[in-house]
VEXKOLDREN-110189 format. One record per residue (C-alpha): chain; x, y, z; residue number from 1; residue in three letters. Coordinates in Angstrom, 1 decimal, padded with zeros to 4 digits. Layout:
<pts>
PT  kette    east   north      up   nr  rest
PT      A       X       Y       Z  NUM   ALA
...
</pts>
This chain:
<pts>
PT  kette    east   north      up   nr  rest
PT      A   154.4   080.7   091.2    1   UNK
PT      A   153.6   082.0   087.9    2   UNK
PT      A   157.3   081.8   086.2    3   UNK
PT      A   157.8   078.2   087.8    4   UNK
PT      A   154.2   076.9   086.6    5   UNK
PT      A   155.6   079.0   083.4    6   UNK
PT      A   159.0   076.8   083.4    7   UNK
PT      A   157.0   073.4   084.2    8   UNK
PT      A   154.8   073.2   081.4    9   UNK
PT      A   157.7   074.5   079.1   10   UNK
PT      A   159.4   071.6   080.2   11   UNK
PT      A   157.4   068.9   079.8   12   UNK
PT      A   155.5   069.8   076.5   13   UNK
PT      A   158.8   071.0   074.7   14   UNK
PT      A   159.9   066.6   074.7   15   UNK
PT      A   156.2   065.2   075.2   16   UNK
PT      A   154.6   064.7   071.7   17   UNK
PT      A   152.3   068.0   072.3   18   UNK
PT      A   154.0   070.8   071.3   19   UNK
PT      A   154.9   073.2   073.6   20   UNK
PT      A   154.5   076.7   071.4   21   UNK
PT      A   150.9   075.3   071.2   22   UNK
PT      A   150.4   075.2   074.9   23   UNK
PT      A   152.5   078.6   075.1   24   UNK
PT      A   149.7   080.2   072.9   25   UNK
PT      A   147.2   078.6   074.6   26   UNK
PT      A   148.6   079.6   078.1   27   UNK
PT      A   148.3   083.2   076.6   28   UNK
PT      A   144.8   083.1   075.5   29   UNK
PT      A   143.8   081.3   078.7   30   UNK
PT      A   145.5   083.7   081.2   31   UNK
PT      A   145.4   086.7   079.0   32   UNK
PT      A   149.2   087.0   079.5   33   UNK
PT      A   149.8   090.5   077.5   34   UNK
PT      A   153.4   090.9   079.3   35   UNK
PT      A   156.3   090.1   076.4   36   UNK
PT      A   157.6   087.2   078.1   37   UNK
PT      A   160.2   086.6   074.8   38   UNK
PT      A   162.9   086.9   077.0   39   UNK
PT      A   162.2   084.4   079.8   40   UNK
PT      A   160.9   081.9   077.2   41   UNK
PT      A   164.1   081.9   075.1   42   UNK
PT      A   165.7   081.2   079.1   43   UNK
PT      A   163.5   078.3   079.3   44   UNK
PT      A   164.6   077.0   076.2   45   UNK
PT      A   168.3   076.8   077.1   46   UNK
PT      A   167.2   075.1   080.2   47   UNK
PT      A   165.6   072.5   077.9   48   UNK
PT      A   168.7   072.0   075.8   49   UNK
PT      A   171.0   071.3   079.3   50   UNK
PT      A   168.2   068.7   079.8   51   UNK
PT      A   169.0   066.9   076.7   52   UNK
PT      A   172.9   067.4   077.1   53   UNK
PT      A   172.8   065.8   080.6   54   UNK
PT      A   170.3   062.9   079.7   55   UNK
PT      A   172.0   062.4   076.6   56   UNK
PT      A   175.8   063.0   077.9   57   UNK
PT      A   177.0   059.6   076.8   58   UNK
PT      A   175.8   059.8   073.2   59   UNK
PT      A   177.0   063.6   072.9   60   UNK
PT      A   179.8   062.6   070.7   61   UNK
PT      A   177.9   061.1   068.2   62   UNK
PT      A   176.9   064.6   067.0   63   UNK
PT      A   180.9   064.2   065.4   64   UNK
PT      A   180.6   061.3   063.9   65   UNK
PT      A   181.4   060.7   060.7   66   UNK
PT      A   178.5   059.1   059.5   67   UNK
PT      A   176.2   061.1   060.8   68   UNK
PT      A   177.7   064.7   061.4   69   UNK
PT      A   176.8   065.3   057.7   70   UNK
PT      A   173.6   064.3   057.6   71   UNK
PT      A   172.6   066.1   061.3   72   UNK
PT      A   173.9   069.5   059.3   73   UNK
PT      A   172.2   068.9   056.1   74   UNK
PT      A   168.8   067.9   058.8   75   UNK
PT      A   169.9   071.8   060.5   76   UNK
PT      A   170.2   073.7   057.5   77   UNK
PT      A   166.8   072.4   056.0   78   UNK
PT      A   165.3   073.5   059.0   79   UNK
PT      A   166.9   076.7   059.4   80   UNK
PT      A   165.5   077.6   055.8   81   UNK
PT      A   162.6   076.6   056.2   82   UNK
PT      A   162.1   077.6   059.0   83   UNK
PT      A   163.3   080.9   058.6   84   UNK
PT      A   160.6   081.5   055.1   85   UNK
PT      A   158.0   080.3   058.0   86   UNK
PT      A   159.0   082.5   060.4   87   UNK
PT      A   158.9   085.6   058.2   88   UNK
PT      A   155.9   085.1   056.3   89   UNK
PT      A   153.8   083.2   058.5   90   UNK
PT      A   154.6   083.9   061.8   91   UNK
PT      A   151.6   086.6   061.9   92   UNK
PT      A   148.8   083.7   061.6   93   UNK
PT      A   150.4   081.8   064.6   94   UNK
PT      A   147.7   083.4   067.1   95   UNK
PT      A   145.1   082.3   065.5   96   UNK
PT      A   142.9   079.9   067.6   97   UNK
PT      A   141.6   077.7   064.5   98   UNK
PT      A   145.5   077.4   063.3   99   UNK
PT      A   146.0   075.7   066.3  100   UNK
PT      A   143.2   073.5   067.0  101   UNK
PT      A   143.6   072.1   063.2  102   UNK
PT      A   147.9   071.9   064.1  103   UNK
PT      A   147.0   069.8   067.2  104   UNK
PT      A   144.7   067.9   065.2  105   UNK
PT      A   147.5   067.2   062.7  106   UNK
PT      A   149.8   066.5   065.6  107   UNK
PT      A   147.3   063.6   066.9  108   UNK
PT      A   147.0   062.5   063.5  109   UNK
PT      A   150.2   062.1   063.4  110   UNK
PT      A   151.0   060.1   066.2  111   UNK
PT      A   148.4   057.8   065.9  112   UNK
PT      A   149.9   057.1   062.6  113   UNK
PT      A   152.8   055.4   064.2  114   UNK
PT      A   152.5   051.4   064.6  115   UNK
PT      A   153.6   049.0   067.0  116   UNK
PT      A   155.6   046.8   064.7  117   UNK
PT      A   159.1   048.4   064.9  118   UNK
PT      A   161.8   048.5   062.9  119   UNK
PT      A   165.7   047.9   063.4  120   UNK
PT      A   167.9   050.4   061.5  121   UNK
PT      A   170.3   051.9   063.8  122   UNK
PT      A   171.9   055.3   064.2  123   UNK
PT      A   174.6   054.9   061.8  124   UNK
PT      A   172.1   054.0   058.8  125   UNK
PT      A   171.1   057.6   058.4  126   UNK
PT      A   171.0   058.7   054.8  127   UNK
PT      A   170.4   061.4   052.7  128   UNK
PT      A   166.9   060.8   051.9  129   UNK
PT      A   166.1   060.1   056.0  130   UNK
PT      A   168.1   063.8   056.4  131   UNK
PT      A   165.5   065.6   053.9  132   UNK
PT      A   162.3   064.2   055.3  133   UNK
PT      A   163.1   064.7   058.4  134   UNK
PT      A   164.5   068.3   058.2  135   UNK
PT      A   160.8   069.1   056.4  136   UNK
PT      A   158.9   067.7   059.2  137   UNK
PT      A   161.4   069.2   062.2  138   UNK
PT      A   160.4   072.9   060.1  139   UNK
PT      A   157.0   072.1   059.8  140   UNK
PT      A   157.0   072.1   063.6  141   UNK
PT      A   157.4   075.3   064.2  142   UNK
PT      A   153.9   075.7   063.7  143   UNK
PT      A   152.3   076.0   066.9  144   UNK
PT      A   150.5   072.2   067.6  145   UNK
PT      A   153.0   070.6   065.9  146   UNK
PT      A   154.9   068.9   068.5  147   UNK
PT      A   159.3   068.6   067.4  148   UNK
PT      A   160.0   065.3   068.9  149   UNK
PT      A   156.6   064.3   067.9  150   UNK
PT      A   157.4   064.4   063.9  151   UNK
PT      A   160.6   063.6   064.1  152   UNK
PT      A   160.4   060.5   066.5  153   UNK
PT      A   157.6   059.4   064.3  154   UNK
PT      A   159.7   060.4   061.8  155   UNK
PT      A   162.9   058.6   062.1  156   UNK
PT      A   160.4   055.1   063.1  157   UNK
PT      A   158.5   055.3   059.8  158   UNK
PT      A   161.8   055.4   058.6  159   UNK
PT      A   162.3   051.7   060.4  160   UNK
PT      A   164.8   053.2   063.1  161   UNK
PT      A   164.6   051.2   066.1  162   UNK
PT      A   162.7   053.2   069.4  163   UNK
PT      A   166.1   053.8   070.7  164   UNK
PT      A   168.1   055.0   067.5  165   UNK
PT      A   164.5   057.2   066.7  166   UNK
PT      A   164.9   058.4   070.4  167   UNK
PT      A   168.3   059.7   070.4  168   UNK
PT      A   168.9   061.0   066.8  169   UNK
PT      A   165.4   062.9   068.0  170   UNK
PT      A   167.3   064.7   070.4  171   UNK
PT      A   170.3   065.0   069.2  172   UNK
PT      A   168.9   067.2   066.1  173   UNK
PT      A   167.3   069.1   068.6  174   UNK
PT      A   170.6   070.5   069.9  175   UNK
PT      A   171.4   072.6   066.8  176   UNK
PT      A   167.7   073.7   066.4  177   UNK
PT      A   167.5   074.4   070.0  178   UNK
PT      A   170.8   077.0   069.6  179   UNK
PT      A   170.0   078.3   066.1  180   UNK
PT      A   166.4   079.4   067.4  181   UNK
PT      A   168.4   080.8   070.5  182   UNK
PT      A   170.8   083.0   068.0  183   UNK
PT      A   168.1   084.1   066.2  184   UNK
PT      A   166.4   085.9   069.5  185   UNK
PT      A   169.3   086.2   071.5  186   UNK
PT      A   168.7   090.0   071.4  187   UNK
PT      A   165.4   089.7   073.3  188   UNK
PT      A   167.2   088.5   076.8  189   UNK
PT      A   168.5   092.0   076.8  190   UNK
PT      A   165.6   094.1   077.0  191   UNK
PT      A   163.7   092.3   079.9  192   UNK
PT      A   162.4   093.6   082.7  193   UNK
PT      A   162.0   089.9   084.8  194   UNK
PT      A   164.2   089.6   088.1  195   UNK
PT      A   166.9   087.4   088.0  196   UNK
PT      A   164.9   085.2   090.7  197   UNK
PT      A   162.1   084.6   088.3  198   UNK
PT      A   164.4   083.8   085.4  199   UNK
PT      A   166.6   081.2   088.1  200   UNK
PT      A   163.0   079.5   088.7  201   UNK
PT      A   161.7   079.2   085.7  202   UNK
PT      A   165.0   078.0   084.1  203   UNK
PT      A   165.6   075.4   087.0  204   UNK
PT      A   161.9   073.9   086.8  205   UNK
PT      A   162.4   074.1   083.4  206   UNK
PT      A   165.3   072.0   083.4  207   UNK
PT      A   164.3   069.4   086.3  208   UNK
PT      A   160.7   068.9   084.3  209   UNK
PT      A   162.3   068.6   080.7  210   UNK
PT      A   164.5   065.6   082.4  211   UNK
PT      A   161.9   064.1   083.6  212   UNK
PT      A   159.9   064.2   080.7  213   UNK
PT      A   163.0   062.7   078.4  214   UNK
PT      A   162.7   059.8   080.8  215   UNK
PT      A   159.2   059.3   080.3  216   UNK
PT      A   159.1   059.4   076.7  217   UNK
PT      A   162.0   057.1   076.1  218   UNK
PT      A   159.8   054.9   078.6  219   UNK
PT      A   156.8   055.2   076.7  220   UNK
PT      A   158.8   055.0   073.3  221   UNK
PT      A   160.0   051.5   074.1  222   UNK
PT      A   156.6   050.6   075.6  223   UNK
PT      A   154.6   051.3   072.2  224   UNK
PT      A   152.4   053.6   074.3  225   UNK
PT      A   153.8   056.6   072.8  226   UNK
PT      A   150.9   057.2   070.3  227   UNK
PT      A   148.7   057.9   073.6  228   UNK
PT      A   149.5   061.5   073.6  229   UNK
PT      A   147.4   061.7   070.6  230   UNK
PT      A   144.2   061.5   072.7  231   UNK
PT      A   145.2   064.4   074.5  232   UNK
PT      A   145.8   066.6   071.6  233   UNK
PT      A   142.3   065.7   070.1  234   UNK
PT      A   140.7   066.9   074.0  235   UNK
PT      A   143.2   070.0   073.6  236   UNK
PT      A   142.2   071.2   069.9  237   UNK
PT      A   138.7   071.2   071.3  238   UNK
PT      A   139.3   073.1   074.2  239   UNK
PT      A   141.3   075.6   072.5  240   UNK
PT      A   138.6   076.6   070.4  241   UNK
PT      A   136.9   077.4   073.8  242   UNK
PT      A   139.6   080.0   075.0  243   UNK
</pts>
């Protein structure tokens, strides 16, 4: 029960606005999980990133356009960097509980910063100055509260892309991030000592809740109720503070 619970909230705050390495710490603090579960969380991720390749199958070979295969790499390779200098050098302040009540605080900030008055600018109008803001803020989310397709859907609509175009090119940046971050700790999945039925539950419930939660934020996305999530990161920073 633990591993699925594990895989369902993996699943749902990885693509809802809340950051899910903020609820993983959280989860840690909370349970006092002292187990290394690097392994089984790197699992979960993959399952996340067949979520996105099923619910986005159809719009899979936009990744090789010509207009925007370019600019998805540049997005990539800003992250990577960035990322990477984060991950080295600041990595050690992630369990902090005041880093990430002030993230998710941030995070809120940040979605309530979106407005209802959408733009038009479809997925093909990606430029070189969209590519660079938005590979800062995708690296600036791996800091734990900092929700991905939080910054970069609010992102790409700041950057007057339609709800739909902001949805997908979301996503579809996520695919490289997704398998660069998987390279990067690939090594963990071979010293783990969790059965192979724990991993298969995780990873399906995993899968099955980060489909469901794609759904529910395109919903919301085109419903200009997206911002919403906002009010529960305010009630989460507070309660983290608690654990």
């Amino acid at each position: 029960m633990k591993f699925i619970f594990l895989g369902i909230v993996q699943g749902l705050t990885e693509f809802f606005p809340v950051s899910s390495s903020g609820h993983l710490y959280l989860l840690k603090r909370l349970f006092t999980i002292k187990e290394d579960y690097s392994s089984f969380f790197i699992l979960l991720h993959i399952a996340t990133l067949f979520a996105i390749l099923v619910f986005l199958f159809s719009r899979l070979k936009l990744l090789f356009n010509k207009k925007l295969f370019p600019q998805i790499c540049l997005i990539t390779i800003i992250t990577g960097v960035i990322g990477l200098f984060i991950r080295h050098y600041l990595k050690v302040f992630f369990d902090n509980k005041y880093l990430l009540a002030v993230c998710l605080i941030i995070n809120s900030g940040i979605l309530l910063s979106i407005t209802n008055k959408y733009s038009k600018r479809n997925l093909e109008s990606l430029g070189l100055k969209d590519s660079l803001i938005i590979g800062l803020l995708q690296s600036i989310s791996l800091f734990p509260g900092i929700s991905r397709s939080g910054i970069t859907i609010a992102g790409f609509l700041k950057r007057g892309f339609s709800p739909d175009s902001a949805f997908v090119l979301s996503f579809l940046i996520a695919i490289p991030a997704i398998l660069g971050a998987f390279v990067l700790e690939i090594k963990e999945l071979v010293h783990t000592s969790i059965s192979f039925r724990e991993n298969f539950l995780g990873f399906l419930f995993a899968f099955l809740s980060a489909f469901v939660a794609l759904g529910i934020v395109k919903k919301l996305l085109i419903m200009r109720k997206f911002k919403n999530f906002a009010y529960y990161c305010i009630i989460l920073s507070l309660f983290s503070l608690f654990v």
